[in-house]
Biopython code that builds the backbone (N, CA, C, O; Angstrom):
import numpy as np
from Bio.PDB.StructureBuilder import StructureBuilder

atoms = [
    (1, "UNK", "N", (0.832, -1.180, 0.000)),
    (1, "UNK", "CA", (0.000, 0.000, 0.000)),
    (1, "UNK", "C", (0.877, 1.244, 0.000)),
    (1, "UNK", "O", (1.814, 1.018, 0.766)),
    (2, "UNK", "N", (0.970, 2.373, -0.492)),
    (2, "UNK", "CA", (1.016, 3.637, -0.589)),
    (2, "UNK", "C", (0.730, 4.376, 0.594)),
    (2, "UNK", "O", (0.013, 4.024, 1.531)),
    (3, "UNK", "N", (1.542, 5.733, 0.414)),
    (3, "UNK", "CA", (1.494, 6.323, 1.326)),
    (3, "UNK", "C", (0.250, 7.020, 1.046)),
    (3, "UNK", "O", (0.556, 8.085, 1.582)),
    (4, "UNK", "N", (-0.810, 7.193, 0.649)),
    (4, "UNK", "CA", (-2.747, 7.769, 0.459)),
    (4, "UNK", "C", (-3.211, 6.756, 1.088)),
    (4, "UNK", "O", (-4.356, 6.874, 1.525)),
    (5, "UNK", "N", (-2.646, 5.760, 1.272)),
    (5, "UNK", "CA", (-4.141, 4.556, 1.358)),
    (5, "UNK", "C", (-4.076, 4.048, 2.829)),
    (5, "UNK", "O", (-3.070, 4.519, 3.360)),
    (6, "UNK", "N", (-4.778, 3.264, 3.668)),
    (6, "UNK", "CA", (-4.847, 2.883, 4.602)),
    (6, "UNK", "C", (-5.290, 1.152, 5.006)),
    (6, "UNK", "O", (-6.397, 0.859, 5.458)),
    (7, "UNK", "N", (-4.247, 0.190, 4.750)),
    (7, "UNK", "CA", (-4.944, -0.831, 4.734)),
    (7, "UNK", "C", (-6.118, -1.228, 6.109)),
    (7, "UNK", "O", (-6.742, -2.285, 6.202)),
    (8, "UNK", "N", (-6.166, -0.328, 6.856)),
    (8, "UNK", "CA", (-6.930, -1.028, 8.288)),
    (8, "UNK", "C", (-8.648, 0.142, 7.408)),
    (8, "UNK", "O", (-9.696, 0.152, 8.055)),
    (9, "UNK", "N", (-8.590, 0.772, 6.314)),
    (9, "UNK", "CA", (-10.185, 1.210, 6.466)),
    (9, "UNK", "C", (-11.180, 0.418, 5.516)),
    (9, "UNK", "O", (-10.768, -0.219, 4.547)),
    (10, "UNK", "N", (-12.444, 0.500, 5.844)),
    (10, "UNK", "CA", (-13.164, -0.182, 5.219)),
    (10, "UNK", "C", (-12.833, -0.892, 3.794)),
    (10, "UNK", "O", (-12.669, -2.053, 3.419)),
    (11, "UNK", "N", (-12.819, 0.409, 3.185)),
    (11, "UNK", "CA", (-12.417, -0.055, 1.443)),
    (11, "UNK", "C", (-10.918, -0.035, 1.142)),
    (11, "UNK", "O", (-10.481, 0.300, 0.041)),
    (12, "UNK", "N", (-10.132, -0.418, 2.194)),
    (12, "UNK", "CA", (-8.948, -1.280, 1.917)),
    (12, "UNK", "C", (-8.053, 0.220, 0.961)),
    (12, "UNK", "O", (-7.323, 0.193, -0.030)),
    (13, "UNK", "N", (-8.559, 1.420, 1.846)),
    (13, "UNK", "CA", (-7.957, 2.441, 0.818)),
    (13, "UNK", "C", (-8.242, 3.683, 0.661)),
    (13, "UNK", "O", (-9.010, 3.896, 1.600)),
    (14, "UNK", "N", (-8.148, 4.468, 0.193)),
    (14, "UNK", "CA", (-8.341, 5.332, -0.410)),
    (14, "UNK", "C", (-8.489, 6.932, 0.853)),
    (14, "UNK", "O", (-8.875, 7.986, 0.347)),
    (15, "UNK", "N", (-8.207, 6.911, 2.137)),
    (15, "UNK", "CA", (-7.960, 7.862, 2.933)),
    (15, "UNK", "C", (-6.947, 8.219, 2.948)),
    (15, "UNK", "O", (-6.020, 7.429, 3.128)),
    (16, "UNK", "N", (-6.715, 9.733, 2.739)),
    (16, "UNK", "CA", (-5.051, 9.757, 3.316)),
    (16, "UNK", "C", (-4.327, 9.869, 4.800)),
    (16, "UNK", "O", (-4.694, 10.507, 5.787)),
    (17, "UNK", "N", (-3.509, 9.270, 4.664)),
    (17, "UNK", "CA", (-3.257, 8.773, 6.509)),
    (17, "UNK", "C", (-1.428, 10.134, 6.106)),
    (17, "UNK", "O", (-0.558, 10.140, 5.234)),
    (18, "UNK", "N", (-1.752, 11.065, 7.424)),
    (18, "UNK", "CA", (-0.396, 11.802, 7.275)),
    (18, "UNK", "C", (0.642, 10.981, 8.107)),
    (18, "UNK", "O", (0.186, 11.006, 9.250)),
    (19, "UNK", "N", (1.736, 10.310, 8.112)),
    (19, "UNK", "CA", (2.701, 9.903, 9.111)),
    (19, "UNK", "C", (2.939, 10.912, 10.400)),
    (19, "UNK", "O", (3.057, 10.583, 11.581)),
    (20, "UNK", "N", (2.978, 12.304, 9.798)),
    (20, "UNK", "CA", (3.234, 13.321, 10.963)),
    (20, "UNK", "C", (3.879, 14.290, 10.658)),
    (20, "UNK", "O", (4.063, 14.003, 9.475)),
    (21, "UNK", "N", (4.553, 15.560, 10.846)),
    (21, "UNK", "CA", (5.171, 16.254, 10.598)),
    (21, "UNK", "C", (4.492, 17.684, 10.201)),
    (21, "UNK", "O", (3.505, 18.142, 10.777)),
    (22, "UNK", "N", (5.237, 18.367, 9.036)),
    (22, "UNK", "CA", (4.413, 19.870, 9.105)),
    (22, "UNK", "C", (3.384, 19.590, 8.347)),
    (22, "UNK", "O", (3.282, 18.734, 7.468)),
    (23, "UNK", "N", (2.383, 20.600, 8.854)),
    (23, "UNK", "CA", (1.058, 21.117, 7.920)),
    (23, "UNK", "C", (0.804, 21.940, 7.980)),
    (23, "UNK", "O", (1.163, 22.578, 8.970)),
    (24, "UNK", "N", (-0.090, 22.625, 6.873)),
    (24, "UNK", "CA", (-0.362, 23.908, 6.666)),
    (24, "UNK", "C", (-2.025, 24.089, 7.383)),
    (24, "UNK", "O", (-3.071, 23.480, 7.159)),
    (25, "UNK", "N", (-1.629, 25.401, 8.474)),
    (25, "UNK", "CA", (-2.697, 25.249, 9.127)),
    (25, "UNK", "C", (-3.495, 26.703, 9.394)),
    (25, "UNK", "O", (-4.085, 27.006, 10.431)),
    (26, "UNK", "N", (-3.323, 27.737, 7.868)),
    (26, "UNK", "CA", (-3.999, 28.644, 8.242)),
    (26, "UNK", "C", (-3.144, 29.308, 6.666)),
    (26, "UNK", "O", (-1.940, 29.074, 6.557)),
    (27, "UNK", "N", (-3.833, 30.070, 5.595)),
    (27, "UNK", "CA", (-3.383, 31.102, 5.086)),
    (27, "UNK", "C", (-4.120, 32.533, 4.931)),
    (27, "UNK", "O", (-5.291, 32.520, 4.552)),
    (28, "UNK", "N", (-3.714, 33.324, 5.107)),
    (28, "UNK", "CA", (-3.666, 34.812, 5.552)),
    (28, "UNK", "C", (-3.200, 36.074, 4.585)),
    (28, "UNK", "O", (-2.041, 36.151, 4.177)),
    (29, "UNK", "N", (-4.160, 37.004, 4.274)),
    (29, "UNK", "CA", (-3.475, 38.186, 3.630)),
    (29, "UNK", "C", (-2.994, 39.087, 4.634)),
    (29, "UNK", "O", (-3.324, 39.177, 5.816)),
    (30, "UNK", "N", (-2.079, 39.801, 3.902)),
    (30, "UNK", "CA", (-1.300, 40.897, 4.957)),
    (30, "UNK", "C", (-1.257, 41.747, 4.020)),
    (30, "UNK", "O", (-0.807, 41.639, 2.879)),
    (31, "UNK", "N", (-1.938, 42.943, 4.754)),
    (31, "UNK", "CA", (-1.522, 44.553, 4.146)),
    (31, "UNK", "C", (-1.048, 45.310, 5.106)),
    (31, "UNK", "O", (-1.761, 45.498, 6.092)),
    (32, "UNK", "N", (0.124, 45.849, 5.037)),
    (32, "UNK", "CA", (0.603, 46.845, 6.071)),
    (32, "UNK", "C", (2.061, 47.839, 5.009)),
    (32, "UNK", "O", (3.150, 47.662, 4.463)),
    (33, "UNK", "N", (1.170, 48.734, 5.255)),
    (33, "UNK", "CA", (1.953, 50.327, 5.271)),
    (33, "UNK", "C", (3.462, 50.028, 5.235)),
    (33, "UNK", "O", (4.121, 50.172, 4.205)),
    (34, "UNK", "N", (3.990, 49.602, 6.417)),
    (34, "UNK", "CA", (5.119, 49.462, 6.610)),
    (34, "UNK", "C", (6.231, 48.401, 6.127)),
    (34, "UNK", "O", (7.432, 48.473, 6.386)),
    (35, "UNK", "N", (5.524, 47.297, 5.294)),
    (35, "UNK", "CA", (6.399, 46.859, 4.958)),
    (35, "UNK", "C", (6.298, 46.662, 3.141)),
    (35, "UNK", "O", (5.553, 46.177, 2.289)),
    (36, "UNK", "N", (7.629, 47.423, 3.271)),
    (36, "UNK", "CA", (8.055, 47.810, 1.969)),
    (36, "UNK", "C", (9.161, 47.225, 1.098)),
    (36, "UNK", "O", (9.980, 47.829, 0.405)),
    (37, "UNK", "N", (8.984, 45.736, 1.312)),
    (37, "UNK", "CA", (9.878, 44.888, 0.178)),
    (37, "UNK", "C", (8.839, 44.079, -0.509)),
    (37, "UNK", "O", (7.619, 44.098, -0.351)),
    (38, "UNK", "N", (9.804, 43.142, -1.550)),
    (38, "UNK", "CA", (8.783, 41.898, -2.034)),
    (38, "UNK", "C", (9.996, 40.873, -1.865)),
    (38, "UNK", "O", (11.215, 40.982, -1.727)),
    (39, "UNK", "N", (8.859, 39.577, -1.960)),
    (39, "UNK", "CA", (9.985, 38.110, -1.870)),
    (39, "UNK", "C", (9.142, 37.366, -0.016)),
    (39, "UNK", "O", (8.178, 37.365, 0.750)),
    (40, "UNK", "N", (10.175, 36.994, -0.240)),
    (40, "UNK", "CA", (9.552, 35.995, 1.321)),
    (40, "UNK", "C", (10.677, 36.036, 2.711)),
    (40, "UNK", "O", (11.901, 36.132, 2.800)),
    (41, "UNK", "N", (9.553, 35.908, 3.703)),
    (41, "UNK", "CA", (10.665, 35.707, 4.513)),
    (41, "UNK", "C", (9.824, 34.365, 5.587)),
    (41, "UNK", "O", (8.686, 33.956, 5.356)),
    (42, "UNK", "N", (10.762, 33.837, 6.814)),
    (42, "UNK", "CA", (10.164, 32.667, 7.603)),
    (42, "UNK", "C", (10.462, 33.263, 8.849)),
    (42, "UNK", "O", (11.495, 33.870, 9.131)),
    (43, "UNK", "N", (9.614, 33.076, 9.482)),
    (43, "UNK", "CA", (9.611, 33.507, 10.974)),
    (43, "UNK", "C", (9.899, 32.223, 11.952)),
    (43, "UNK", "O", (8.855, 31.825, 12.467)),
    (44, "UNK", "N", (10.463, 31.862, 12.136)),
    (44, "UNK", "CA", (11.063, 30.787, 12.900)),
    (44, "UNK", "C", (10.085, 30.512, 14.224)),
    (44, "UNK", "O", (9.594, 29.394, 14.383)),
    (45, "UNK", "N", (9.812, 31.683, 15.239)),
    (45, "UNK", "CA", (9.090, 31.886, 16.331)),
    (45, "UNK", "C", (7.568, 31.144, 15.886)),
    (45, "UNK", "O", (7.102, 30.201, 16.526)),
    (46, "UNK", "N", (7.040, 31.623, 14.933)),
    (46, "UNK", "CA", (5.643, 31.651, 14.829)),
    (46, "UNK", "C", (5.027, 30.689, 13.333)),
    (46, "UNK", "O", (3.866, 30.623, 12.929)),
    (47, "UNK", "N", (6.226, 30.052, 12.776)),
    (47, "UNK", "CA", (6.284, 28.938, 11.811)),
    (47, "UNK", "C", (5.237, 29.587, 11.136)),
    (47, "UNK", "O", (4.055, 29.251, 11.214)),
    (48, "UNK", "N", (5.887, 30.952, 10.162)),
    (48, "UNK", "CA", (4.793, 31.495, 9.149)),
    (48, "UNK", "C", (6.106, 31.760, 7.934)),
    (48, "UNK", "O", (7.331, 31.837, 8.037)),
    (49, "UNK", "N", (5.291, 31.835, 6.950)),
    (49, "UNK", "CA", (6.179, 31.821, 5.770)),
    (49, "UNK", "C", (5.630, 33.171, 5.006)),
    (49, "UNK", "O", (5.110, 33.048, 3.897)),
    (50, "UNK", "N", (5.728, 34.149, 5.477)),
    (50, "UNK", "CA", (5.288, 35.707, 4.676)),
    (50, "UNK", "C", (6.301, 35.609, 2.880)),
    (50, "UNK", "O", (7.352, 35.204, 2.385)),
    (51, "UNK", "N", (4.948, 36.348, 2.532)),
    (51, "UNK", "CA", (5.563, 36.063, 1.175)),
    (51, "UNK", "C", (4.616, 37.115, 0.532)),
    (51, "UNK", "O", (3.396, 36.955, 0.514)),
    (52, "UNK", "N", (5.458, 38.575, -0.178)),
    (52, "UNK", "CA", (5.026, 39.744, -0.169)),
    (52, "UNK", "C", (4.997, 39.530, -1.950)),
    (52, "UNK", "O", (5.959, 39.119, -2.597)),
    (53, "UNK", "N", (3.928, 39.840, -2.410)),
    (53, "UNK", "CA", (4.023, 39.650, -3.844)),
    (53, "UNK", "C", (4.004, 40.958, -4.244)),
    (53, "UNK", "O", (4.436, 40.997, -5.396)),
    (54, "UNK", "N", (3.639, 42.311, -3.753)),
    (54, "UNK", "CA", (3.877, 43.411, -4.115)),
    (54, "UNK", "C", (4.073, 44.526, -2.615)),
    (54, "UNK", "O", (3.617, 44.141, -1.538)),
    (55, "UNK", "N", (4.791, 45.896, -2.732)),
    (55, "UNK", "CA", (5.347, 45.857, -1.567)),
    (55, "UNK", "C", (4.051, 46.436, -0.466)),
    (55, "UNK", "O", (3.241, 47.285, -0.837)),
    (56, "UNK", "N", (4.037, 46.070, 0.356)),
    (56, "UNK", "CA", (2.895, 46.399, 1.479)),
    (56, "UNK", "C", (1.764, 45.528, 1.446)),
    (56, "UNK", "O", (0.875, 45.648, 2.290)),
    (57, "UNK", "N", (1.698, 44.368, 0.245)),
    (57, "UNK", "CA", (0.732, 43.545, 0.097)),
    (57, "UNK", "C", (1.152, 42.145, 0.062)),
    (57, "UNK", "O", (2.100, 42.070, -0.720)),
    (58, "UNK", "N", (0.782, 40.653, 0.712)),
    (58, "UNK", "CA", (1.179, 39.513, 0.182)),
    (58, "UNK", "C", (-0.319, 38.786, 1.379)),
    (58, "UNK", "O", (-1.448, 39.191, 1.654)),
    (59, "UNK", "N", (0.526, 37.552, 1.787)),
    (59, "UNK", "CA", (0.048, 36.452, 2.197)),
    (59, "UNK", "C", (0.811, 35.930, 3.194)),
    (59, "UNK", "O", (2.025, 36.015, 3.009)),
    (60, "UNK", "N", (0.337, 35.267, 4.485)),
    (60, "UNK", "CA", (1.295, 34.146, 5.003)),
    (60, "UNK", "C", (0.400, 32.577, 4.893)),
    (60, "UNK", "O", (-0.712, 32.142, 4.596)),
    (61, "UNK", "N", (1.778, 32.112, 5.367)),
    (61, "UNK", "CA", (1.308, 30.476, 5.606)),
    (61, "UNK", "C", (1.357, 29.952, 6.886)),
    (61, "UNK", "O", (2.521, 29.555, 6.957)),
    (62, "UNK", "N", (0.768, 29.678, 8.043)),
    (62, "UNK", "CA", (1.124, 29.210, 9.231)),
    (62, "UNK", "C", (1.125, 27.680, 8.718)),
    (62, "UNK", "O", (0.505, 27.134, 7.805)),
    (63, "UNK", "N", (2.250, 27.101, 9.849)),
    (63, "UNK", "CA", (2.747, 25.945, 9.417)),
    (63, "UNK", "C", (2.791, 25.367, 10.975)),
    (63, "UNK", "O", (3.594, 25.793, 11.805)),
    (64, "UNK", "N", (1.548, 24.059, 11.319)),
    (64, "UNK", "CA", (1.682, 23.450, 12.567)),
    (64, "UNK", "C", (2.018, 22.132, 12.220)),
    (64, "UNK", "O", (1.661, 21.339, 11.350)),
    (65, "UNK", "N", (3.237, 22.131, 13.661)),
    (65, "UNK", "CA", (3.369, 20.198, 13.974)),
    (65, "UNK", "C", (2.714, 19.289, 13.856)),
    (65, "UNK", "O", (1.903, 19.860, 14.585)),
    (66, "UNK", "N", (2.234, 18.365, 13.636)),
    (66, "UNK", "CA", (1.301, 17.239, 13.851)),
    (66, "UNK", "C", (2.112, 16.138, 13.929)),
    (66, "UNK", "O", (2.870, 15.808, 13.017)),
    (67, "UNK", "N", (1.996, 15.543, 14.981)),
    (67, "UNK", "CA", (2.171, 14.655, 15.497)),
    (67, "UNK", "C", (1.986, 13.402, 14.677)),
    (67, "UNK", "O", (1.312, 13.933, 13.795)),
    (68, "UNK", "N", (2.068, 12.192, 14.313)),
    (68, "UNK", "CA", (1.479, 10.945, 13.701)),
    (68, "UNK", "C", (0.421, 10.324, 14.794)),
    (68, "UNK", "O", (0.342, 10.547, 16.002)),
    (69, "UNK", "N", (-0.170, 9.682, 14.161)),
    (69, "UNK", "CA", (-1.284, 8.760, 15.110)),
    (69, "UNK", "C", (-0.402, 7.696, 15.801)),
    (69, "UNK", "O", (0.745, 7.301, 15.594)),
    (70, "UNK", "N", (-1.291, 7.402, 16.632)),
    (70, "UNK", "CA", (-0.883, 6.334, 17.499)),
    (70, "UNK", "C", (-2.537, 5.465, 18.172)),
    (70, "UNK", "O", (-3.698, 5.663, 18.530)),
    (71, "UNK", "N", (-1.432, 4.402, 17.956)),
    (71, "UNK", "CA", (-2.578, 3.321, 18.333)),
    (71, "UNK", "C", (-2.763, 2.853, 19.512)),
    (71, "UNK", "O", (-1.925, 2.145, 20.069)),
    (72, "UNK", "N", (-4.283, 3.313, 20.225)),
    (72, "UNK", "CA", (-4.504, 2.943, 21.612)),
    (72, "UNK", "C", (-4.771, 1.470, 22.194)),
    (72, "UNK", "O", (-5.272, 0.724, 21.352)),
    (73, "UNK", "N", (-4.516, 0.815, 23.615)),
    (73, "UNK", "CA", (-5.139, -0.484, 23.787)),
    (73, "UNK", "C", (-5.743, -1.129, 22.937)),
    (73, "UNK", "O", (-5.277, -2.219, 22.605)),
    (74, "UNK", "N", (-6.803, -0.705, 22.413)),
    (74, "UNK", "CA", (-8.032, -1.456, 21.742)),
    (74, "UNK", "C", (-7.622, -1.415, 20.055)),
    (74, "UNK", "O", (-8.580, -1.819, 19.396)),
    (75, "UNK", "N", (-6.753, -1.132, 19.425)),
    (75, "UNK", "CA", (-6.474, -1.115, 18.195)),
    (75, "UNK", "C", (-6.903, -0.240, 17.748)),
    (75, "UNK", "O", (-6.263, 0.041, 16.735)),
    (76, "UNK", "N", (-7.921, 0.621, 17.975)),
    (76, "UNK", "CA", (-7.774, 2.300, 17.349)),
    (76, "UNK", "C", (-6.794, 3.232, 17.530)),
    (76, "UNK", "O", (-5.956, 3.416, 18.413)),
    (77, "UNK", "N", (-7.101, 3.837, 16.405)),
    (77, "UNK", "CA", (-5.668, 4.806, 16.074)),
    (77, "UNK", "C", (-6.214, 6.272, 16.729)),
    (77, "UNK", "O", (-7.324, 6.619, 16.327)),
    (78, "UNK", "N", (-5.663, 7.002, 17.522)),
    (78, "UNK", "CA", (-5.916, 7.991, 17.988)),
    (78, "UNK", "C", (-5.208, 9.140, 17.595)),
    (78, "UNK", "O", (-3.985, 9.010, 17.527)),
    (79, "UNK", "N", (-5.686, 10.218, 17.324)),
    (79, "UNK", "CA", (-4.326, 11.291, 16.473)),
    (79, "UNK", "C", (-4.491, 12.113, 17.821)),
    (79, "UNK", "O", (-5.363, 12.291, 18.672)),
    (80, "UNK", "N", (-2.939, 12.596, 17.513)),
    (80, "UNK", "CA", (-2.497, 13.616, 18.766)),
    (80, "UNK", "C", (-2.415, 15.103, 18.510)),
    (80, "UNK", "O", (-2.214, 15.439, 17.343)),
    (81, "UNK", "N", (-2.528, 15.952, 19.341)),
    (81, "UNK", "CA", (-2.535, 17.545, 18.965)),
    (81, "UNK", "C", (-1.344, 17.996, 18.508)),
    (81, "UNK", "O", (-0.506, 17.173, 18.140)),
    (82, "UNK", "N", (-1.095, 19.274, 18.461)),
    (82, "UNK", "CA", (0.041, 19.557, 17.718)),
    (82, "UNK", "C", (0.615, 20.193, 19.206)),
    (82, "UNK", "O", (0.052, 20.331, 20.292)),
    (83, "UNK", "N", (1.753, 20.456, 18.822)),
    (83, "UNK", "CA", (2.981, 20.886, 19.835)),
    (83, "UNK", "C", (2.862, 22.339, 20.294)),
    (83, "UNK", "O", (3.196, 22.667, 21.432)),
    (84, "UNK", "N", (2.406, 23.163, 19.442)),
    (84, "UNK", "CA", (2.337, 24.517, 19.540)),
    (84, "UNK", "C", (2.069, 25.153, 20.820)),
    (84, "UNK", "O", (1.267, 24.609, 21.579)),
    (85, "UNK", "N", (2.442, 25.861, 21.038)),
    (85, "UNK", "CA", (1.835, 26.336, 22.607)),
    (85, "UNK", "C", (1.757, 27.685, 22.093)),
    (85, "UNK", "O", (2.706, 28.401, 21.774)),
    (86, "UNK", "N", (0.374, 27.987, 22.042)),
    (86, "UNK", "CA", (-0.495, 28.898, 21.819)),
    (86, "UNK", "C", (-0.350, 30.448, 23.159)),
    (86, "UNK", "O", (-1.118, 31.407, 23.080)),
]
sb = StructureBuilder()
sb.init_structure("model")
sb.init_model(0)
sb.init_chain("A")
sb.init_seg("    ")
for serial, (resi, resn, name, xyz) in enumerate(atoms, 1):
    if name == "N":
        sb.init_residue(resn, " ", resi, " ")
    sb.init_atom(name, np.array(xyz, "f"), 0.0, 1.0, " ", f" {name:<3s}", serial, name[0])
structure = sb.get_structure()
């Protein structure tokens, strides 16, 4: 099986199961006066990826942890929150 498919669901498939790691968990316009470049930058603190397509105008990307699932006692898979501390 592939990394889309899931052999434990009904139809032997076709969900996508994430292993874990980053996701994109919010995109955002930004207009502000003050900032007066273009291109991108990453904020390390706040895992956003600003990316100014004209100057004082663009977009970000927030980017959260996710954890992989894990499987409880009973053989269900339980997914875990993300790391972030809000």
């Amino acid at each position: 099986m592939g990394r889309f498919s899931d052999p434990r669901s009904p139809a032997g498939g076709g969900r996508f199961t994430d292993p874990g790691g980053w996701a994109i968990s919010r995109i955002k316009p930004v207009v502000a006066w003050y900032d007066l470049w273009m291109g991108f930058y990453w904020d390390r603190e706040k895992h956003r990826l600003y990316v100014m397509v004209l100057p004082c105008l663009g977009f970000y990307v927030e980017f959260d942890y996710v954890k992989p699932p894990v499987e409880n006692s009973s053989g269900c898979r339980d997914t875990v929150g993300s790391k972030r501390k809000e």
